[in-house]
LOTI-616570 format. One line per field, with one value per residue: residue number from 1; residue in three letters; chain; x, y, z of N, C-alpha, C, O in turn. Coordinates in Angstrom, 3 decimals. Layout:
REM LOTI-616570
i	(NUM:...)
aa	(Ala:...)
ch	(A:...)
nxx	(X:...)
nyy	(Y:...)
nzz	(Z:...)
caxx	(X:...)
cayy	(Y:...)
cazz	(Z:...)
cxx	(X:...)
cyy	(Y:...)
czz	(Z:...)
oxx	(X:...)
oyy	(Y:...)
ozz	(Z:...)
***
This chain:
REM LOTI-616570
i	(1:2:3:4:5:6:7:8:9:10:11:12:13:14:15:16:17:18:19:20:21:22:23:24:25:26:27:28:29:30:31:32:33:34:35:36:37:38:39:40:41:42:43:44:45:46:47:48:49:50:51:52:53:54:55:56:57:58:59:60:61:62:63:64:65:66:67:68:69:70:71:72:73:74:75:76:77:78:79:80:81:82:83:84:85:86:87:88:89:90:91:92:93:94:95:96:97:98:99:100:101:102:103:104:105:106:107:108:109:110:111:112:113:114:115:116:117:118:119:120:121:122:123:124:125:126:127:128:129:130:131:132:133:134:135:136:137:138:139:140:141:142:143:144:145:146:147:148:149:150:151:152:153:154:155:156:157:158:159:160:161:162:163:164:165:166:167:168:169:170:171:172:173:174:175:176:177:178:179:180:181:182:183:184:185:186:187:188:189:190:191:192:193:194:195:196:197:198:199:200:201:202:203:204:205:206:207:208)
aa	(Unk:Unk:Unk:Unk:Unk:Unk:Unk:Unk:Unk:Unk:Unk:Unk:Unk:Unk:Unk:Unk:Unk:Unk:Unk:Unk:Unk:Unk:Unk:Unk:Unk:Unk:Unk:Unk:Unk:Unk:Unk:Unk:Unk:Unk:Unk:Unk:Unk:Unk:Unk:Unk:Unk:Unk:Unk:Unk:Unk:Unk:Unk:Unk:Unk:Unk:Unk:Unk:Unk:Unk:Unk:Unk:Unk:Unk:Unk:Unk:Unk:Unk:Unk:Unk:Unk:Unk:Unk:Unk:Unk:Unk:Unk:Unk:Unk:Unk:Unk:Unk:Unk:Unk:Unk:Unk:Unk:Unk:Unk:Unk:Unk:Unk:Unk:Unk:Unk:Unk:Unk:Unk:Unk:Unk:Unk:Unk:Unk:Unk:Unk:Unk:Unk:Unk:Unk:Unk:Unk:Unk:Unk:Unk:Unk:Unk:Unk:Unk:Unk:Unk:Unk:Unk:Unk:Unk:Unk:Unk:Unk:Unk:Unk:Unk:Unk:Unk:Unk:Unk:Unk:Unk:Unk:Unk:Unk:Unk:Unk:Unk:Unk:Unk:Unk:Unk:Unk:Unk:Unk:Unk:Unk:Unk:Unk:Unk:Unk:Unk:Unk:Unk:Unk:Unk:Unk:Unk:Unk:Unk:Unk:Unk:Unk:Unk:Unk:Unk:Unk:Unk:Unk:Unk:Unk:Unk:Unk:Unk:Unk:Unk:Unk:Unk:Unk:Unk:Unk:Unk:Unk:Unk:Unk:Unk:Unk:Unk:Unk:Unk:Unk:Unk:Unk:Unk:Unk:Unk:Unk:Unk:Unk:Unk:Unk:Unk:Unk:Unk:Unk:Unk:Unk:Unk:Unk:Unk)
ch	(A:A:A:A:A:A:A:A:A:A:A:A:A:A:A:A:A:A:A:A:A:A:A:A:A:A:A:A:A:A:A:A:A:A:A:A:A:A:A:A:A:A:A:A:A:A:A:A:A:A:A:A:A:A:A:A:A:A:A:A:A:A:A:A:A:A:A:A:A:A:A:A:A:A:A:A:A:A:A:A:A:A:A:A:A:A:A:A:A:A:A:A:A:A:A:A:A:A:A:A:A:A:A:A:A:A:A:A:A:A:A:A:A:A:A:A:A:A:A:A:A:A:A:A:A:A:A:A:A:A:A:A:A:A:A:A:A:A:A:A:A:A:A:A:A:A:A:A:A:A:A:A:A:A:A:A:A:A:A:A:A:A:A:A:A:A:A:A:A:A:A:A:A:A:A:A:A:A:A:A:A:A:A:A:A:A:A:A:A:A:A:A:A:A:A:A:A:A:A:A:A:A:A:A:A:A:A:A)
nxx	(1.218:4.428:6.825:8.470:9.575:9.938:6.976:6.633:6.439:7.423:7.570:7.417:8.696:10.192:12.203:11.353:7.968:6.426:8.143:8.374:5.492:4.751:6.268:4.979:3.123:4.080:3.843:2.837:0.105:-1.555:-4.771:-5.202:-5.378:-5.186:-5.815:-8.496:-8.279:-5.121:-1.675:1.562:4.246:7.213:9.131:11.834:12.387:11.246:12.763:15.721:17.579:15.534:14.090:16.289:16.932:14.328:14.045:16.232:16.061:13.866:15.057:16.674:15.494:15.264:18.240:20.586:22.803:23.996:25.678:25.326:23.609:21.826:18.909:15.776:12.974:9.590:8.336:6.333:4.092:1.286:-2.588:-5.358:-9.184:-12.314:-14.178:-16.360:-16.035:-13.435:-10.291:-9.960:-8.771:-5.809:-2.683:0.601:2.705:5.619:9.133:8.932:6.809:6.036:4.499:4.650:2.562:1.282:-1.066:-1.571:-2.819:-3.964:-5.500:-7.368:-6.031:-3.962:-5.332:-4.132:-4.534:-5.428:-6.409:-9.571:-9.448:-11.375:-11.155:-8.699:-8.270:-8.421:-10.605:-11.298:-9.791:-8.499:-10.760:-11.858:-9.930:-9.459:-12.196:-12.425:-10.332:-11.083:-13.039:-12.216:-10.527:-12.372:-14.710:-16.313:-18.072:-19.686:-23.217:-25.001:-26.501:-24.933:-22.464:-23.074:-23.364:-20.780:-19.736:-20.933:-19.630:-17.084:-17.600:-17.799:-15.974:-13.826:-14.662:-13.505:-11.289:-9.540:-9.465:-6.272:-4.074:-4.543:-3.216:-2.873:-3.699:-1.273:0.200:3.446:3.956:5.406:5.045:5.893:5.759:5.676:5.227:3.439:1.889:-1.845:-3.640:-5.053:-6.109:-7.546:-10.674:-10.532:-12.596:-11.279:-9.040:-6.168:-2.840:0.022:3.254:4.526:5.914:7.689:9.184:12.225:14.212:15.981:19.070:22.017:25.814:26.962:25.051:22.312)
nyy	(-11.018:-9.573:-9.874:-8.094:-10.007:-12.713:-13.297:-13.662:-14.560:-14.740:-15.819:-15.024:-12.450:-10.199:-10.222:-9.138:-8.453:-6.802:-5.016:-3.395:-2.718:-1.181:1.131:2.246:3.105:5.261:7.260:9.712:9.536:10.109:11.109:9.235:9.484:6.992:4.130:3.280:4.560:5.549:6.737:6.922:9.226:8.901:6.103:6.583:8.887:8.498:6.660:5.439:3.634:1.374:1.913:1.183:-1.695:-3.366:-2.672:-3.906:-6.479:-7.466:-7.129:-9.205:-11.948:-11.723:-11.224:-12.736:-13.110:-10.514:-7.828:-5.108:-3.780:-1.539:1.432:2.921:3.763:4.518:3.994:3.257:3.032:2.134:2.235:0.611:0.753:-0.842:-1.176:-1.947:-0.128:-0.063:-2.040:-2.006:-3.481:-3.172:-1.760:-0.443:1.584:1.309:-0.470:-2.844:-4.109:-4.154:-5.754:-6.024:-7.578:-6.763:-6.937:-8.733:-11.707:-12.172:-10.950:-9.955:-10.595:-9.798:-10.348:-11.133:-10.731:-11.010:-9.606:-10.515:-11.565:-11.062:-7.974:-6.752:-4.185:-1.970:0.724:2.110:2.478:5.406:6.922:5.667:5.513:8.303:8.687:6.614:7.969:10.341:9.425:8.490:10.464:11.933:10.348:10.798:12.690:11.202:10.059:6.860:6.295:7.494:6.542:3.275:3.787:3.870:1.243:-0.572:0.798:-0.344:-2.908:-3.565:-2.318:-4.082:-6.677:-6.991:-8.475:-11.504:-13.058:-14.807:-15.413:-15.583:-14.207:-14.794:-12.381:-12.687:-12.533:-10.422:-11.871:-11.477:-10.497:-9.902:-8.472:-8.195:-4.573:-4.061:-5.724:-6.721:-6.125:-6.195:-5.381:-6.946:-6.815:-5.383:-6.569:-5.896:-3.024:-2.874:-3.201:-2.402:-2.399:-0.844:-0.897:0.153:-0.214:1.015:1.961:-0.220:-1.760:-3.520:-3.546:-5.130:-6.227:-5.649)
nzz	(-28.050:-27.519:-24.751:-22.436:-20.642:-17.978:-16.551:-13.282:-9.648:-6.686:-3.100:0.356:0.367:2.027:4.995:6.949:7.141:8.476:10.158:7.407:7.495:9.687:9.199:7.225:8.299:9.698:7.751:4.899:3.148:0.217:-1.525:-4.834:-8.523:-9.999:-8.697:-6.204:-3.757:-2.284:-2.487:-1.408:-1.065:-3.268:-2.818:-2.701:-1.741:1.501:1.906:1.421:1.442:1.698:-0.597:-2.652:-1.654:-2.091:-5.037:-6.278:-5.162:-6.335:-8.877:-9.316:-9.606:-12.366:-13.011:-11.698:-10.704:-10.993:-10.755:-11.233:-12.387:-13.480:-13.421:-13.411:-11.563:-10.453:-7.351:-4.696:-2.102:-1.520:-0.951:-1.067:-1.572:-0.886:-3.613:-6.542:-8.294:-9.311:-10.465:-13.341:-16.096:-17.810:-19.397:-18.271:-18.392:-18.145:-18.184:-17.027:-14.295:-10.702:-7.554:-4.033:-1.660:1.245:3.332:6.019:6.598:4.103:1.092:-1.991:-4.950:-8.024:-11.363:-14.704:-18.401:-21.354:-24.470:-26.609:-29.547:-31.072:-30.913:-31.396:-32.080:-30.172:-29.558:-27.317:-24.973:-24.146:-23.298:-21.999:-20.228:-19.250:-18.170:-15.758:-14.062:-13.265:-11.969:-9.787:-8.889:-7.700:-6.340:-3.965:-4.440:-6.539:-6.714:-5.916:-8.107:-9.814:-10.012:-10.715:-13.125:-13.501:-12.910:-14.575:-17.325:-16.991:-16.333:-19.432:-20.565:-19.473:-20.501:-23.144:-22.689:-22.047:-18.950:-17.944:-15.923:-12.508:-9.693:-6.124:-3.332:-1.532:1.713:1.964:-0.668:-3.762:-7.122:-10.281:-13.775:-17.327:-18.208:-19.931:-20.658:-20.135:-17.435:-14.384:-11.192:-8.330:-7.284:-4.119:-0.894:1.524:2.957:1.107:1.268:-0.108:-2.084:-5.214:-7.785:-10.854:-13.215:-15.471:-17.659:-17.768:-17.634:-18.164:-18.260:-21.094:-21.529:-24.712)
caxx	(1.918:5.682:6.385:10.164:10.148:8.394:6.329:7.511:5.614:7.914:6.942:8.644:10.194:10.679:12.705:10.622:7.561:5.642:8.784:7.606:4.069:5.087:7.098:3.996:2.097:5.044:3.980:1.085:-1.136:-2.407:-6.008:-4.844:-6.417:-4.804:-6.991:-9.879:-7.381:-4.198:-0.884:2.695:5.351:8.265:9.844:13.743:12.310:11.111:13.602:16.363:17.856:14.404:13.257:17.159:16.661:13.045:13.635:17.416:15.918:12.725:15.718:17.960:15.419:15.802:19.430:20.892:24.082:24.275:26.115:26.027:22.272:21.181:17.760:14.931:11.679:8.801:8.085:5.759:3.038:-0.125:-3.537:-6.623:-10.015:-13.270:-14.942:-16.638:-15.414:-12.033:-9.949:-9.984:-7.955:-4.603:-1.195:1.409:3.655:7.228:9.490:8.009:5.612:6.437:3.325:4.881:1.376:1.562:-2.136:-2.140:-4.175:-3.758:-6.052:-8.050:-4.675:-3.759:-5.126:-3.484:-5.549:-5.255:-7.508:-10.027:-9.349:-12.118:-11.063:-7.183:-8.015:-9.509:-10.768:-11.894:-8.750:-8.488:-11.912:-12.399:-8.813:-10.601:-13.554:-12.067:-9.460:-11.805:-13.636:-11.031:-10.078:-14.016:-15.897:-17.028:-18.956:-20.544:-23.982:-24.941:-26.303:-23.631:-21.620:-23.979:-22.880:-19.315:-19.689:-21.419:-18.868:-15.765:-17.599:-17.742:-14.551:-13.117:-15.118:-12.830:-10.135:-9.887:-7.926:-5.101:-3.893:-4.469:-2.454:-4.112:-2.782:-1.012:0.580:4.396:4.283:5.833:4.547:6.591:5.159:5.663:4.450:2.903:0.721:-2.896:-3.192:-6.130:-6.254:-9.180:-11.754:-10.558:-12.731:-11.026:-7.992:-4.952:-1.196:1.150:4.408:4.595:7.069:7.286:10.857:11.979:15.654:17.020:20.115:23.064:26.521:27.461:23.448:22.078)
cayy	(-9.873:-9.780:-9.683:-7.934:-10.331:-13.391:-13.330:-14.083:-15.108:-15.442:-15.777:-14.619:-11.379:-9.827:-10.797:-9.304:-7.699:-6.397:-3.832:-2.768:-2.003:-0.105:2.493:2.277:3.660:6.632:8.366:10.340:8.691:11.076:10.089:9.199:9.218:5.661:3.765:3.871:4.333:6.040:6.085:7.560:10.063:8.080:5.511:6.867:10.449:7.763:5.453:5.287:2.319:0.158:1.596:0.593:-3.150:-3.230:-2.993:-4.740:-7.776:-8.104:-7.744:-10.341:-12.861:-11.944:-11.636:-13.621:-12.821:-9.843:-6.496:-3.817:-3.480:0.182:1.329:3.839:3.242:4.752:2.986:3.574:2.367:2.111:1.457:0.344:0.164:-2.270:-0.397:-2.200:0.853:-0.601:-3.021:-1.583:-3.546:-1.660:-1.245:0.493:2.730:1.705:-1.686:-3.851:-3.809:-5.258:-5.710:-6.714:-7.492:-6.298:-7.274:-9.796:-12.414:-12.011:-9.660:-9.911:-10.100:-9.330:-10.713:-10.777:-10.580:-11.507:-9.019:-11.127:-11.591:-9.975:-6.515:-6.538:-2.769:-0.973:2.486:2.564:2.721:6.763:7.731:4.983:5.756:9.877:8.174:6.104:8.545:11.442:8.849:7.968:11.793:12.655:9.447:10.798:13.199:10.284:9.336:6.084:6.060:7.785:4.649:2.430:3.825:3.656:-0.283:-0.715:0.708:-0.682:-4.493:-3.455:-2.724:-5.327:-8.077:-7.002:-9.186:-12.825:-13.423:-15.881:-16.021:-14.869:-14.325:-14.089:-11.204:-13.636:-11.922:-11.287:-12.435:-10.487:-10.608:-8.680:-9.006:-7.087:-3.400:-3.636:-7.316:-6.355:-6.454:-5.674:-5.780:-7.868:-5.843:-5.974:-7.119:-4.845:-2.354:-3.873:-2.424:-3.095:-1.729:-1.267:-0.324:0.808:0.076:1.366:2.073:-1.376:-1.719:-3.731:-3.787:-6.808:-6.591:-4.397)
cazz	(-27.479:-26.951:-23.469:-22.064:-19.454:-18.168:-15.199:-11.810:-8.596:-5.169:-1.763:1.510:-0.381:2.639:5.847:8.249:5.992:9.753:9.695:6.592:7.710:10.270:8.105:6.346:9.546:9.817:6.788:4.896:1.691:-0.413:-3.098:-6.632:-9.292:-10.911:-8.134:-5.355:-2.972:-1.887:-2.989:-0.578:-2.025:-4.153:-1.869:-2.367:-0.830:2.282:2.906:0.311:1.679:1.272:-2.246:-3.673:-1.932:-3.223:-6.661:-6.203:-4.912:-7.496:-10.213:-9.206:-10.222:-13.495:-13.030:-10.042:-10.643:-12.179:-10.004:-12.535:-13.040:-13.642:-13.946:-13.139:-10.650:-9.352:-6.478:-3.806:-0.758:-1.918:-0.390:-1.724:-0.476:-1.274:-4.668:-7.176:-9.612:-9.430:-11.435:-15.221:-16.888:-18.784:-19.595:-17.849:-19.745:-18.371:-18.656:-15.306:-13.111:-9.419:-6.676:-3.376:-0.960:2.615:4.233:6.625:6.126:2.220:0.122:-3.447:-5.843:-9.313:-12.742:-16.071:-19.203:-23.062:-25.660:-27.068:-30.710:-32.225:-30.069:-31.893:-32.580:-29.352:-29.852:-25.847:-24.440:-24.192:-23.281:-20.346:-19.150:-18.851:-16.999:-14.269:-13.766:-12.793:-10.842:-8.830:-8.161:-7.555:-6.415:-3.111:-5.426:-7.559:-6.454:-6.274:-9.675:-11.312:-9.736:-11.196:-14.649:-14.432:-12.838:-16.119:-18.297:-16.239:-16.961:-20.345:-20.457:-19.136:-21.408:-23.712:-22.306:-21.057:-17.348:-18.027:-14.877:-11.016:-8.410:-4.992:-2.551:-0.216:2.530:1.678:-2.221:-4.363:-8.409:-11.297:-14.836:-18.629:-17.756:-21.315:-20.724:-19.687:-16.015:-13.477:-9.176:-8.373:-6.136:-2.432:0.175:2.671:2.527:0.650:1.640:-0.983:-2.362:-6.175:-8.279:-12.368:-13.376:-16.647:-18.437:-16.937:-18.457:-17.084:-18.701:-21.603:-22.578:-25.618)
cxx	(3.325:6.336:8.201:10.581:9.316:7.902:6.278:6.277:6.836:7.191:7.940:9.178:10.876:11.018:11.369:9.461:6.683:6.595:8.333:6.434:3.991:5.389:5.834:3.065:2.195:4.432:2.901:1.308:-1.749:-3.263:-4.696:-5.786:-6.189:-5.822:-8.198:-8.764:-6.180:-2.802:0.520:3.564:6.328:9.061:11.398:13.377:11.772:12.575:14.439:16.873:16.664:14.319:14.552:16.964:15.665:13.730:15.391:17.049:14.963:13.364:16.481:16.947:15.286:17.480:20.144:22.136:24.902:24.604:25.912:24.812:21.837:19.538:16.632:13.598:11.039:8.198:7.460:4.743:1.902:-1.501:-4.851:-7.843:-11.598:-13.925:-14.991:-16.209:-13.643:-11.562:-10.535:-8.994:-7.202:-3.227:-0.601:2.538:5.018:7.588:8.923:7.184:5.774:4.985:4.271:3.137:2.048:0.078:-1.751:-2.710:-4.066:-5.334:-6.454:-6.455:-4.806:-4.190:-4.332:-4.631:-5.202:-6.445:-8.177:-9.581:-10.040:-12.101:-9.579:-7.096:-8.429:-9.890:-11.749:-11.454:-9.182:-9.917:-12.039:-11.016:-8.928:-11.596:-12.637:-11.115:-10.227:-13.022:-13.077:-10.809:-11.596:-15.202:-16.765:-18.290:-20.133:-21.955:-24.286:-25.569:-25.631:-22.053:-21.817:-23.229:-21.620:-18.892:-19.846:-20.605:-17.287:-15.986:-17.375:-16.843:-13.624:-13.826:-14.637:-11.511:-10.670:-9.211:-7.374:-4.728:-4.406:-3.699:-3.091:-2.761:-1.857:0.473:2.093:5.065:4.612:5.666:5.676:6.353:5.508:4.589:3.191:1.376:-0.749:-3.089:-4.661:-6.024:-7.626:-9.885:-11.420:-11.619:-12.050:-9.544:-6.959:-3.566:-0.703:1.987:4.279:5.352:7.174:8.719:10.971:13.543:16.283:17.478:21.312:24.358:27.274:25.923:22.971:20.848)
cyy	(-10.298:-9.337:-9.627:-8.738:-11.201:-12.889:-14.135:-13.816:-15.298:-14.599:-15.399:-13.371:-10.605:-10.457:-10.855:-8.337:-7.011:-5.206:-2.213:-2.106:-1.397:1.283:2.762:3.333:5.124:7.641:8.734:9.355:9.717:10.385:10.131:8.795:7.887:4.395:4.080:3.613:5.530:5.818:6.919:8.410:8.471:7.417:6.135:8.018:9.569:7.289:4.755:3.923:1.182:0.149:0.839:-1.433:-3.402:-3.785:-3.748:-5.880:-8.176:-8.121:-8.104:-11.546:-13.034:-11.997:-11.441:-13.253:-11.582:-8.399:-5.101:-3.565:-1.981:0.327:2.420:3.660:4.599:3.892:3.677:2.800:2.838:1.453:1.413:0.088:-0.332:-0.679:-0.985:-1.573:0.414:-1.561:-3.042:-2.323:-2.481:-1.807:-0.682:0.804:2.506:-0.084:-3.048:-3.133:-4.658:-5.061:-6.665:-7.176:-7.783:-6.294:-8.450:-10.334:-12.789:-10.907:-10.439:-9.772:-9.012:-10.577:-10.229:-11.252:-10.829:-10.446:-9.898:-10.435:-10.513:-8.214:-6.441:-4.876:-2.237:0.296:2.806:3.154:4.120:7.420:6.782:5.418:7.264:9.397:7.704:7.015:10.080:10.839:8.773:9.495:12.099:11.850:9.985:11.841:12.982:10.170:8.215:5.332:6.233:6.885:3.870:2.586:3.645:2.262:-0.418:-0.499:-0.161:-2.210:-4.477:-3.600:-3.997:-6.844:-8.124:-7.907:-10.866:-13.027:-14.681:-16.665:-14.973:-15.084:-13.818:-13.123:-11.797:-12.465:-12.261:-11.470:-10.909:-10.867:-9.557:-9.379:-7.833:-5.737:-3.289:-5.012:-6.424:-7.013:-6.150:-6.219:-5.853:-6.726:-6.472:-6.170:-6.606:-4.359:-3.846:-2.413:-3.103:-2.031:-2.313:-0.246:-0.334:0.857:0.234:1.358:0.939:-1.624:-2.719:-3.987:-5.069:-6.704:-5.596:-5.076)
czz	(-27.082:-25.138:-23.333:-21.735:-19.193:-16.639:-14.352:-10.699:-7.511:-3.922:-0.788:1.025:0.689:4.022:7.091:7.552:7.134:9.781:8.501:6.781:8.284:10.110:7.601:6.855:9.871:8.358:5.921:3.230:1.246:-1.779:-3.819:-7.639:-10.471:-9.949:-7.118:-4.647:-3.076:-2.134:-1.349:-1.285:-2.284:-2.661:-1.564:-1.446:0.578:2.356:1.515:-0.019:1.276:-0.154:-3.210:-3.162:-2.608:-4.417:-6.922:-5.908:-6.098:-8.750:-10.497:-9.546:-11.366:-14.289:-12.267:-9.658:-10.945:-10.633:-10.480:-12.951:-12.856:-14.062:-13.159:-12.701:-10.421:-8.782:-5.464:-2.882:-1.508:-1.151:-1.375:-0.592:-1.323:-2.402:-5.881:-8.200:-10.370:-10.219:-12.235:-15.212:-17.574:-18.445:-18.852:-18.807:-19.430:-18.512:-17.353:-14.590:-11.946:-8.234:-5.416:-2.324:0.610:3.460:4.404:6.827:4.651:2.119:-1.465:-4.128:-6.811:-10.420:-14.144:-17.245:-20.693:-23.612:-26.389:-28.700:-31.776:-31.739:-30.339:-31.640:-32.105:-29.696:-28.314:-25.245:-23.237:-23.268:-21.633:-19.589:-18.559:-17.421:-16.129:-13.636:-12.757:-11.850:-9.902:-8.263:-7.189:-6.648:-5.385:-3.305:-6.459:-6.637:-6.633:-7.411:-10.806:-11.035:-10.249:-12.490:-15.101:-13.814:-14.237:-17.253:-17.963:-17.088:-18.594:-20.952:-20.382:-19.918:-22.840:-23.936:-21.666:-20.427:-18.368:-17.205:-13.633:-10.348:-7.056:-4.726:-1.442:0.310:2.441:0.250:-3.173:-6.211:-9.274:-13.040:-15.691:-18.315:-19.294:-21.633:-19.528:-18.267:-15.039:-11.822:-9.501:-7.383:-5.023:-1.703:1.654:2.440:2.000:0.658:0.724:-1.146:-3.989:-7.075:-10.034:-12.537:-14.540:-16.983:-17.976:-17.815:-17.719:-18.720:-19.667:-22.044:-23.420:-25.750)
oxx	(3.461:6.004:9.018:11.761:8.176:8.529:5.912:5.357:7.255:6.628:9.147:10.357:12.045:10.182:10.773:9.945:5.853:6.023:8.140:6.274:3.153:4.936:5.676:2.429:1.324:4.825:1.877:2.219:-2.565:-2.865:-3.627:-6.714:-6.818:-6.596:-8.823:-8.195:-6.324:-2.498:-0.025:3.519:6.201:9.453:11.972:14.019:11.979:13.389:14.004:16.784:16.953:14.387:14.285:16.885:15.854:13.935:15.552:17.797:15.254:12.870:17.164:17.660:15.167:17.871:20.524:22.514:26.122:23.789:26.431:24.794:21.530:18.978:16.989:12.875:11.689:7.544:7.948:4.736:1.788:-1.481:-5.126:-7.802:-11.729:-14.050:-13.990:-15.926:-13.056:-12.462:-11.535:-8.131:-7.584:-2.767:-1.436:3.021:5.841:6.722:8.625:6.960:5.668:4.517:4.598:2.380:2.887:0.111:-1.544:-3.639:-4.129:-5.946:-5.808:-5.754:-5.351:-3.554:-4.047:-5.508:-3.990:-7.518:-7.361:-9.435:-9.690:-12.906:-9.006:-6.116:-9.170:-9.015:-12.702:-11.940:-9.766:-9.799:-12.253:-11.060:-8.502:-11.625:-11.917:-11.057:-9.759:-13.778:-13.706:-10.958:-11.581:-16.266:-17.967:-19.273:-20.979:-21.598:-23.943:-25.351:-25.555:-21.015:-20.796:-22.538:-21.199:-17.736:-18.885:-20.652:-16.537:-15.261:-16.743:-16.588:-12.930:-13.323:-15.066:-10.869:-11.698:-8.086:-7.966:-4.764:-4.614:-3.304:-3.669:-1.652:-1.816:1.332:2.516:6.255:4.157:6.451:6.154:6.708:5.654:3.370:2.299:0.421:-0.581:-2.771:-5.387:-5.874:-8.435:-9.225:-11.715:-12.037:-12.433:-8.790:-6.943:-3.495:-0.894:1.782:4.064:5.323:6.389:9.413:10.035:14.124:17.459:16.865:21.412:24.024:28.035:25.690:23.153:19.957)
oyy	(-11.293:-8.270:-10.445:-8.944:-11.137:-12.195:-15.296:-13.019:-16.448:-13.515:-15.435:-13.222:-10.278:-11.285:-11.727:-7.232:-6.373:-4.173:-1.001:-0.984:-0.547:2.279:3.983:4.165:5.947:8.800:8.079:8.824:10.268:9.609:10.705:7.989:7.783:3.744:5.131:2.533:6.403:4.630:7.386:8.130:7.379:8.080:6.147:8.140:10.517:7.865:3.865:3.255:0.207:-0.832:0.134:-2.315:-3.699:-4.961:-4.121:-6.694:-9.152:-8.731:-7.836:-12.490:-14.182:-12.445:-10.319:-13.096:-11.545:-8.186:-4.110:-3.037:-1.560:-0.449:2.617:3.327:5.627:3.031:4.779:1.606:3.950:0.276:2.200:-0.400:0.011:0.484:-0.836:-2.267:0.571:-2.121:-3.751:-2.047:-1.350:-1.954:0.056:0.210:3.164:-0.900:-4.226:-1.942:-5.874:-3.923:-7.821:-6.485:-8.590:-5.499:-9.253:-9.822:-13.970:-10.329:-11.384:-8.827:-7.910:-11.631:-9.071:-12.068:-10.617:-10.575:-10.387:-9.245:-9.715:-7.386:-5.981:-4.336:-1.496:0.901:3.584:4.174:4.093:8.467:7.226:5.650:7.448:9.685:8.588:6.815:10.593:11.526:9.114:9.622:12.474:12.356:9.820:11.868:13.711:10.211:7.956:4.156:5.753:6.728:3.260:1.668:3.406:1.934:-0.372:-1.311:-0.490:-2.693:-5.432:-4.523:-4.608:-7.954:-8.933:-8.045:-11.236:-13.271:-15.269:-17.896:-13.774:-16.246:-12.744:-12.989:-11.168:-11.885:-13.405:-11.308:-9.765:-11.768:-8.543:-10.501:-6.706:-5.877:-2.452:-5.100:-5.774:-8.170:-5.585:-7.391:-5.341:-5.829:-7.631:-5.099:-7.034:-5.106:-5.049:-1.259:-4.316:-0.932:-3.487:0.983:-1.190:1.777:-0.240:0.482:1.193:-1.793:-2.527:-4.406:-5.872:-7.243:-4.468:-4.607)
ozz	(-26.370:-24.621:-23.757:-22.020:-19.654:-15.839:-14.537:-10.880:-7.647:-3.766:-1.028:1.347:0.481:4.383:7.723:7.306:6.486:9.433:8.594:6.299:7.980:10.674:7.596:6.209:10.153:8.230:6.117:2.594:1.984:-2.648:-3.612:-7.585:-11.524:-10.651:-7.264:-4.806:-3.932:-2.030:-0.349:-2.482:-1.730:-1.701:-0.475:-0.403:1.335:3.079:0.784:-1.049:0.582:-0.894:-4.184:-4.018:-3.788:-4.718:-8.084:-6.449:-6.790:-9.698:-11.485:-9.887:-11.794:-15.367:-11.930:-8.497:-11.112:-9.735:-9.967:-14.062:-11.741:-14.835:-11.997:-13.640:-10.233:-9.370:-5.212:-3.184:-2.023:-0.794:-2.280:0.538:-2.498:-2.017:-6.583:-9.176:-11.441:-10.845:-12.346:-14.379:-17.875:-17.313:-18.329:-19.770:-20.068:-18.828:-17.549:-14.373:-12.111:-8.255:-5.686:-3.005:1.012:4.399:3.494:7.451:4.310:3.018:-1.917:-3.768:-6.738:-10.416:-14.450:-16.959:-20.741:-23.021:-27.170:-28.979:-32.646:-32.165:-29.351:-31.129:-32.750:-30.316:-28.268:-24.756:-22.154:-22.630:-20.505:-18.381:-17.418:-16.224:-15.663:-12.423:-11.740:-11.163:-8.900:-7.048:-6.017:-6.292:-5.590:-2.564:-6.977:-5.460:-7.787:-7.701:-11.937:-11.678:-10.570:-12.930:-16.233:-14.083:-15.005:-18.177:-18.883:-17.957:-19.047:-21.727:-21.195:-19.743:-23.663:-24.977:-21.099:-20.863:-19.273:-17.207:-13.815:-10.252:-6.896:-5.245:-0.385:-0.354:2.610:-0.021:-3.165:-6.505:-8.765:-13.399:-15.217:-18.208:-19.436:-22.405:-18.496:-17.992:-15.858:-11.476:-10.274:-6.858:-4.733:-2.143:2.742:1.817:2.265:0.238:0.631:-0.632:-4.290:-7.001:-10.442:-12.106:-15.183:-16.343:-17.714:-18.869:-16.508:-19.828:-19.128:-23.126:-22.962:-26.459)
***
């Protein structure tokens, strides 16, 4: 797989990242149906000033020097909470993917994933990205056998792929990887606060 960008790991990203959680505290979470969990409206409609450092700081380490960077985010607060149904492996549809982690203590991370060989040509994709999606809107609706069934297809799923690497959730760390490299959040172990961001048209002046 060709990959935009390589994948980045720093620590410390934020000055004072307890600030952050606070703001976090100020404002509503509404379900989603991308995980078991909760996501915030678009960070710029919050706090314009944070969402432009945000995604200004996670893309100065791809270019350090660089003033003139242009480019297009959704970015938002996200929570998660402990559900075996969780972490499908999958794609995201724009040019990065950034995960800052905001539990104290640290948190279950992020894996990255490789397609096993003999699975070049999925034909799952589509149909499980239906299922978990209407799980995720619905679960408190599932019984706990019709849980049972979509554990079952989720592992399934996912034995499609082989992890590569992990990154735990360490309190703080900030991850940004190819939106297009197979990706999965590990099953928390208790809520996880993060900030994550979907950057796309990045463009800066002098690069084609």
């Amino acid at each position: 797989m060709h990959n935009f960008a390589p994948t980045v790991c720093r620590d410390n990203f934020f000055e004072d990242p307890h600030k952050i959680i606070e703001l976090s505290k100020q404002i509503d979470f509404k379900p989603t149906k991308y995980i078991s969990g909760y996501r915030s409206d678009y960070l710029d409609k919050i706090d314009i000033d944070l969402y432009k450092y945000v995604n200004t700081r996670l893309l100065s380490v791809f270019y350090p020097t660089a003033n003139n960077i242009q480019f297009s985010s959704h970015t938002y607060f996200q929570k998660s909470v402990p559900d075996a149904c969780d972490g499908w492996v999958h794609q995201d549809t724009k040019m990065l993917t950034a995960i800052i982690y905001l539990t104290p203590g640290g948190t279950s991370g992020t894996s990255l994933f490789n397609i096993k060989k003999e699975f070049l040509m999925p034909d799952w994709s589509v149909d499980n990205r239906v299922l978990k999606h209407e799980y995720f809107k619905n679960k408190d609706k599932y019984s706990e056998k019709e849980k049972e069934i979509i554990l079952q297809q989720k592992l399934k799923h996912n034995n499609h792929f082989e992890k590569t690497v992990n990154f735990e959730g360490v309190f703080n760390r900030m991850i940004c990887f190819d939106s297009k490299q197979y990706h999965a959040a590990e099953v928390c172990d208790k809520e996880r606060l993060i900030i994550i961001s979907f950057i796309d048209n990045l463009r800066q002046s002098g690069i084609k």
